[in-house]
GUTI-907425 format. One record per residue (C-alpha): residue number from 1; y, x, z. Coordinates in steps of 0.2 Angstrom, whole numbers. Example, Ala and Ser with C-alpha at 12.3 -4.5 7.8 and 13.67 -1.06 7.14 Angstrom:
2
<pt i="1" Y="-22" X="62" Z="39"/>
<pt i="2" Y="-5" X="68" Z="36"/>
// end
This chain:
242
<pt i="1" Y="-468" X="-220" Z="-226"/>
<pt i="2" Y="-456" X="-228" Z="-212"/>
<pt i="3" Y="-473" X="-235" Z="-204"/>
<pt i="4" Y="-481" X="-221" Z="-205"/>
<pt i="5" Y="-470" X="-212" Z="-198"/>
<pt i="6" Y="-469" X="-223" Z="-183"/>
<pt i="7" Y="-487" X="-225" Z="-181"/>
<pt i="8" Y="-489" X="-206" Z="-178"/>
<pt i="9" Y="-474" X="-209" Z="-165"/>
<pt i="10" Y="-482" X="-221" Z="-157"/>
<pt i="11" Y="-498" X="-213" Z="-154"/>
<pt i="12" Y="-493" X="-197" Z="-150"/>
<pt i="13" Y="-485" X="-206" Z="-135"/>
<pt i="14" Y="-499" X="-216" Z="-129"/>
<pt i="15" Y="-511" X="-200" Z="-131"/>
<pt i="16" Y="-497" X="-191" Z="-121"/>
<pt i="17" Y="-497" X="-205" Z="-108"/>
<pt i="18" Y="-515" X="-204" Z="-107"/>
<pt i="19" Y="-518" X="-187" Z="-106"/>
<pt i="20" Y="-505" X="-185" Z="-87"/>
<pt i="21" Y="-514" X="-196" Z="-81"/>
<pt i="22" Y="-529" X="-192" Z="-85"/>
<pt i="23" Y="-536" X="-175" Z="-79"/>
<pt i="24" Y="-553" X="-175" Z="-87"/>
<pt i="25" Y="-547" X="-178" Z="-105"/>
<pt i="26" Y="-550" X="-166" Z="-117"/>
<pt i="27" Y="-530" X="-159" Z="-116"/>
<pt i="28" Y="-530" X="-157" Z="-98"/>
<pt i="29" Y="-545" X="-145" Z="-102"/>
<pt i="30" Y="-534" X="-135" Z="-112"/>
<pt i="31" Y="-520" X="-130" Z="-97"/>
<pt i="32" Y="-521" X="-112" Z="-94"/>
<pt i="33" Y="-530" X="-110" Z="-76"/>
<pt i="34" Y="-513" X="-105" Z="-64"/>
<pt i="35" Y="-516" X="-116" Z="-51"/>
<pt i="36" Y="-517" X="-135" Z="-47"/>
<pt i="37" Y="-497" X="-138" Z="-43"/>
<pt i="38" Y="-493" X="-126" Z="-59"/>
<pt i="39" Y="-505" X="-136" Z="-69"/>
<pt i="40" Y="-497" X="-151" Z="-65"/>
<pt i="41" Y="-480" X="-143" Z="-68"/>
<pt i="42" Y="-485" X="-139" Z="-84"/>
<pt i="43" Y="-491" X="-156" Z="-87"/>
<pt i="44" Y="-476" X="-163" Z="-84"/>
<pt i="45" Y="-467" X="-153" Z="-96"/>
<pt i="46" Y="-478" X="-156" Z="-110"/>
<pt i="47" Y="-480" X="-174" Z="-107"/>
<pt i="48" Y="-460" X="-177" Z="-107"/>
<pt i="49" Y="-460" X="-164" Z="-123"/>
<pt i="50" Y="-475" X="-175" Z="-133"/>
<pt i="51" Y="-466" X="-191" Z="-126"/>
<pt i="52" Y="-449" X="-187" Z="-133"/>
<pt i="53" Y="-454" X="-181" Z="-147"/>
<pt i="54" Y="-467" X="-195" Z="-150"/>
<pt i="55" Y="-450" X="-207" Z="-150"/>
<pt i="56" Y="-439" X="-195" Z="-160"/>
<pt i="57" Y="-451" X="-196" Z="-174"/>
<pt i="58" Y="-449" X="-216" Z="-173"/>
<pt i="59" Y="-430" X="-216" Z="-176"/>
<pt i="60" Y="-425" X="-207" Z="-193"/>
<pt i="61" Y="-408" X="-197" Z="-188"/>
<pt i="62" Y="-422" X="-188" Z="-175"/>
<pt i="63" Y="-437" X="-189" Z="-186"/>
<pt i="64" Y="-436" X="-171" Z="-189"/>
<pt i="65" Y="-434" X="-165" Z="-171"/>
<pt i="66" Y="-447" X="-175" Z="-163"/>
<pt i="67" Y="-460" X="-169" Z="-175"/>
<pt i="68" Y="-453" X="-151" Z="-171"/>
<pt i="69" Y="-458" X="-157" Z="-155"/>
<pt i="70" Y="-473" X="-164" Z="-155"/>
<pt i="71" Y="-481" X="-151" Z="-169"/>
<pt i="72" Y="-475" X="-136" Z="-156"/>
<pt i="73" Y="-484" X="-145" Z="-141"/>
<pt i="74" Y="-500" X="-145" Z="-152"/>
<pt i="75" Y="-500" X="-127" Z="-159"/>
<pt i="76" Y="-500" X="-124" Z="-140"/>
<pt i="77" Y="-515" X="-134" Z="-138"/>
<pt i="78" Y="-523" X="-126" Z="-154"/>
<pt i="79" Y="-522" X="-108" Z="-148"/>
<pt i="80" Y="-528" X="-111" Z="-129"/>
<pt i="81" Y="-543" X="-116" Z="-140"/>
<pt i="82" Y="-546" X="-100" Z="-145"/>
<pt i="83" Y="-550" X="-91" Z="-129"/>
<pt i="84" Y="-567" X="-102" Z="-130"/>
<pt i="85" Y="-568" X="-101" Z="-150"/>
<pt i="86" Y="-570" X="-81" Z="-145"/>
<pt i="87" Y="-582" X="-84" Z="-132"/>
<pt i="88" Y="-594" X="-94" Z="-140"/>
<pt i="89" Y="-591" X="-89" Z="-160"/>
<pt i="90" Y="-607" X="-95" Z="-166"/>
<pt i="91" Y="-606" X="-112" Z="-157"/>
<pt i="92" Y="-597" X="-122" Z="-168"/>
<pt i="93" Y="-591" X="-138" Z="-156"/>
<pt i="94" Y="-580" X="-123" Z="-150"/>
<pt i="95" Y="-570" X="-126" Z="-167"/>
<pt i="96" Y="-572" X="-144" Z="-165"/>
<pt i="97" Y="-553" X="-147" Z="-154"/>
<pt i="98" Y="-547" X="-133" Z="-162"/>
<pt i="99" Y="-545" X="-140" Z="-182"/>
<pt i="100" Y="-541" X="-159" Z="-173"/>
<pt i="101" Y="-525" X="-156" Z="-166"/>
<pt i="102" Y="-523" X="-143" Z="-182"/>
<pt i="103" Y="-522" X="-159" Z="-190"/>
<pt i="104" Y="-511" X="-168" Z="-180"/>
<pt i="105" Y="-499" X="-153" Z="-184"/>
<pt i="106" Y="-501" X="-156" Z="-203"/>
<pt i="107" Y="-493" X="-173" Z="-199"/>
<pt i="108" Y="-479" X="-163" Z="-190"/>
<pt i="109" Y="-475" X="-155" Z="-202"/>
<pt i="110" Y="-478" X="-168" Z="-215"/>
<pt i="111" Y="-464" X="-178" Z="-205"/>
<pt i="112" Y="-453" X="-163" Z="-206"/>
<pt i="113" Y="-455" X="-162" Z="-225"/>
<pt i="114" Y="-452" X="-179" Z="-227"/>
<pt i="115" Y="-432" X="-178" Z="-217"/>
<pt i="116" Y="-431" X="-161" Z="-226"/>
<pt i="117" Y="-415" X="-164" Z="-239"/>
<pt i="118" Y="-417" X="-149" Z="-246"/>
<pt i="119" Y="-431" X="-153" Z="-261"/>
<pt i="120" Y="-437" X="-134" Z="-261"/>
<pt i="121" Y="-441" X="-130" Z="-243"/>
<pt i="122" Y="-448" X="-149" Z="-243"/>
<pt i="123" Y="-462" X="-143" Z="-255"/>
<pt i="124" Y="-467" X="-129" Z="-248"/>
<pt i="125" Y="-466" X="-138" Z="-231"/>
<pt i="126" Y="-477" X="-152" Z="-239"/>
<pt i="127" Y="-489" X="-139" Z="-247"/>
<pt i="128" Y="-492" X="-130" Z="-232"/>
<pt i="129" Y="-496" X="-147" Z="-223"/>
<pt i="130" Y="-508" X="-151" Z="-238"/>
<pt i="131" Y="-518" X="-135" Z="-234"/>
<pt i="132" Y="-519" X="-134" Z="-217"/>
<pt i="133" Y="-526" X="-153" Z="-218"/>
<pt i="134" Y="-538" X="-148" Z="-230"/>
<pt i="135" Y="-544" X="-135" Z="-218"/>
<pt i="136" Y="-546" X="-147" Z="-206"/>
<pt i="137" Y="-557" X="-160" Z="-215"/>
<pt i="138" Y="-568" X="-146" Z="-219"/>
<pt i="139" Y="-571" X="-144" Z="-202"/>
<pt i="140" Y="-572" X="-164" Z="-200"/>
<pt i="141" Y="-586" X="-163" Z="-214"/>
<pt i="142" Y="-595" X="-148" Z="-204"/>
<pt i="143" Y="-591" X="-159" Z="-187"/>
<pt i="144" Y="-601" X="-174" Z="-193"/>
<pt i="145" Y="-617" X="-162" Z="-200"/>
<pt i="146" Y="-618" X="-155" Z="-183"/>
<pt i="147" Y="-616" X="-168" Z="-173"/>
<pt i="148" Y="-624" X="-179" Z="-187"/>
<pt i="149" Y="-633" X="-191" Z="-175"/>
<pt i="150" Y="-621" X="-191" Z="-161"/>
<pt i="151" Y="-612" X="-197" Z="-175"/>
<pt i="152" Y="-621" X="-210" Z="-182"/>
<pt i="153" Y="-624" X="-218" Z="-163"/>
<pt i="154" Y="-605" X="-220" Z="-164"/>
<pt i="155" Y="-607" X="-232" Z="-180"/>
<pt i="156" Y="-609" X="-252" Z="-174"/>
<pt i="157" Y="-628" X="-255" Z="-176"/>
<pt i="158" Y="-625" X="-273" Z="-182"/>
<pt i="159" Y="-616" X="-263" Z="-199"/>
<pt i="160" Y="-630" X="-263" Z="-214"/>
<pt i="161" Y="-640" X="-255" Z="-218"/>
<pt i="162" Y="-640" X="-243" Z="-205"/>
<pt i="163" Y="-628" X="-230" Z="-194"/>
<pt i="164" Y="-636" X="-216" Z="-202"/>
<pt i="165" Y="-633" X="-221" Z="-217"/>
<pt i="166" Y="-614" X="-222" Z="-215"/>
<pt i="167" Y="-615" X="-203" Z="-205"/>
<pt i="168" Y="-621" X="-196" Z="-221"/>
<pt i="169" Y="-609" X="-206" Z="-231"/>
<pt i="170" Y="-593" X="-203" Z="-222"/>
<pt i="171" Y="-598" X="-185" Z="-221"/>
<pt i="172" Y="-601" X="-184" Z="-239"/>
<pt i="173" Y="-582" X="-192" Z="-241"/>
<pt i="174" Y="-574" X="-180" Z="-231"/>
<pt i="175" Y="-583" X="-163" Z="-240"/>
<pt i="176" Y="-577" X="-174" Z="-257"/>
<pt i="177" Y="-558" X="-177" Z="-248"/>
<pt i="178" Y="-557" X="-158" Z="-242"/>
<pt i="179" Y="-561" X="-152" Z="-260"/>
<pt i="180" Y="-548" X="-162" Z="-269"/>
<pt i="181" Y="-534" X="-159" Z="-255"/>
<pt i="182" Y="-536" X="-139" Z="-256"/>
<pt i="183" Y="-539" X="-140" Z="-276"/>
<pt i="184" Y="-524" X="-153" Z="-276"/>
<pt i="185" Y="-531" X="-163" Z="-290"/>
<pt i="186" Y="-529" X="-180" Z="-284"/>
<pt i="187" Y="-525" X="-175" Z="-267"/>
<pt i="188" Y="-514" X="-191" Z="-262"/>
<pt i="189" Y="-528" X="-203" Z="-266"/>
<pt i="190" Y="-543" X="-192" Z="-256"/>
<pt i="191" Y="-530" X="-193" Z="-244"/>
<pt i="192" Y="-525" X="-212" Z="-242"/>
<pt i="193" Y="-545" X="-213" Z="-243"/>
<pt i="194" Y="-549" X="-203" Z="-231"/>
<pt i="195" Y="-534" X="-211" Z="-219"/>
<pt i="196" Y="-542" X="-229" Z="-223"/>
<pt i="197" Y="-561" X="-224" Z="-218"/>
<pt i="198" Y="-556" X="-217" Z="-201"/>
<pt i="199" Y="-543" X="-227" Z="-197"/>
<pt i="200" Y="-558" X="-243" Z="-204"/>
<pt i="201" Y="-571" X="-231" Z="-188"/>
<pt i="202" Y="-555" X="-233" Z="-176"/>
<pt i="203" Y="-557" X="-253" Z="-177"/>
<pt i="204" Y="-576" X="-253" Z="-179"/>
<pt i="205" Y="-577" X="-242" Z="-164"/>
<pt i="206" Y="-562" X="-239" Z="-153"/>
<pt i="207" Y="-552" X="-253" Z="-153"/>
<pt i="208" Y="-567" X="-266" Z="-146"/>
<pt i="209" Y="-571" X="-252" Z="-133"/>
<pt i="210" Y="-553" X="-254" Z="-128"/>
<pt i="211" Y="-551" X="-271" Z="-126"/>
<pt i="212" Y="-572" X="-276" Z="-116"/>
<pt i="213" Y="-566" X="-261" Z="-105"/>
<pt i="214" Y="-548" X="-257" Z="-104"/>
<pt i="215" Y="-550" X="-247" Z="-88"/>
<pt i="216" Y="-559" X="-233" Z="-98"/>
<pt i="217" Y="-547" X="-219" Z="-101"/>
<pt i="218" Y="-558" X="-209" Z="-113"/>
<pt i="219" Y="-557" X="-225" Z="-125"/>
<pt i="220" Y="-539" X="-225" Z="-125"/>
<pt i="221" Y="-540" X="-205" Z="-127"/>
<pt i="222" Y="-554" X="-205" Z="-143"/>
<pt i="223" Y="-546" X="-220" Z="-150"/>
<pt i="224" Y="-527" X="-213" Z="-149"/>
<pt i="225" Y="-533" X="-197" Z="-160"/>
<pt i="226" Y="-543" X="-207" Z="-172"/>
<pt i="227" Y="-526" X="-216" Z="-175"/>
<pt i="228" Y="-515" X="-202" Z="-172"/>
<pt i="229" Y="-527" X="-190" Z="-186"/>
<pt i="230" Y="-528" X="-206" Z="-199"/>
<pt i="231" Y="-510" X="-207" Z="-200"/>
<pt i="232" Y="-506" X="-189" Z="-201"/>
<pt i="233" Y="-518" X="-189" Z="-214"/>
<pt i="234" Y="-507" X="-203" Z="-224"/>
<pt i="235" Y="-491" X="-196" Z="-219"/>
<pt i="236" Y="-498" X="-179" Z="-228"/>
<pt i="237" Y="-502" X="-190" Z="-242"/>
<pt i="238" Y="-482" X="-195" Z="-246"/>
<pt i="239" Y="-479" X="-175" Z="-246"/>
<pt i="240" Y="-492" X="-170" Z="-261"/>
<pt i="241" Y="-486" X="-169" Z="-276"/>
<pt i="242" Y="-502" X="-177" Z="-286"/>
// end
């Protein structure tokens, strides 16, 4: 749990720290449009906010706060999303950033549940995090089917017997996980599982982008919300009951 916990801390901050200073990642996209020197305001604030609360969530006395922090800051990012989600309701890649930081949110909460003393309010805490995450790997399951060879292009090709294959069978996995979090019938294990598999893509596919091209921002970006989505995943995990 302790390094759970300050993994999610951890990459929370870097995805902050990539996000300022990147303006064509995917979070800047989701600033309200008031202006260039508001936008950057507005940055600035969220930045400090995700930052802080990245390091809170790293120290146990401020474990509670920092997620506080850091699962407010995404529920903003989550409901600029729907603006486009309304726009374009039949597209599904408009759903796409909505569910991910959704899920970054369940390990929030998660966090929460797990410095809650109080046992009663912890449950139902760590049931609602349950939920929302199995919400949210639906929507990973329907992600991979319509994006299904964008997908298997991001698998190394030197990995038998074929990226397609593992495209099909990761998606497979994460129609499997979604059922058994929602039904919570061994909820913790699809949940560890389903943390190893995309935490196992991170290093396949991020982490060797990363260090042959260190420069590219949008590495450090795709790889911080693999990592930051793997452990909120396993985080979740410590909150279910079965």
């Amino acid at each position: 749990m302790r390094t759970g916990r300050i993994t999610f801390g951890v990459f929370a901050v870097v995805l902050a720290v990539v996000f300022f200073i990147w303006h064509d990642s995917e979070l800047w996209s989701h600033l309200p449009p008031i202006g260039v020197k508001a936008q950057t305001a507005l940055a600035w604030v969220v930045t400090i906010a995700t930052i802080l609360g990245g390091l809170g969530i790293m120290i146990p006395r401020t474990a509670r706060v920092g997620a506080s922090l850091v699962g407010i800051v995404f529920v903003l990012y989550a409901l600029a999303c729907i603006p486009g989600i309304v726009a374009a309701p039949t597209t599904y890649g408009s759903y796409v950033d909505f569910f991910e930081l959704l899920a970054i949110v369940s390990g929030a909460i998660a966090v929460i549940a797990l410095a809650t003393a109080e046992n009663s309010r912890a449950v139902v805490l760590g049931r609602t995090a349950r939920i929302l995450l199995g919400v949210c790997t639906i929507s990973f399951a329907l992600t991979q089917i319509d994006y299904l060879k964008e997908t298997a292009s991001q698998v190394p090709p030197w990995l038998p017997p074929s990226p397609m294959f593992w495209a099909v069978l990761t998606t497979i996995a994460f129609g499997l996980a979604a059922l058994a979090i929602l039904i919570d019938r061994s909820a913790r294990l699809a949940l560890r599982l389903m943390s190893i598999m995309i935490d196992l893509f991170g290093l396949a596919v991020w982490v060797p982008r990363v260090i042959a091209q260190p420069h590219m921002l949008f590495f450090w970006s795709e790889g911080s919300w693999t990592f930051l989505i793997a452990t909120a995943a396993w985080l979740v995990a410590e909150v279910c009951a079965s």
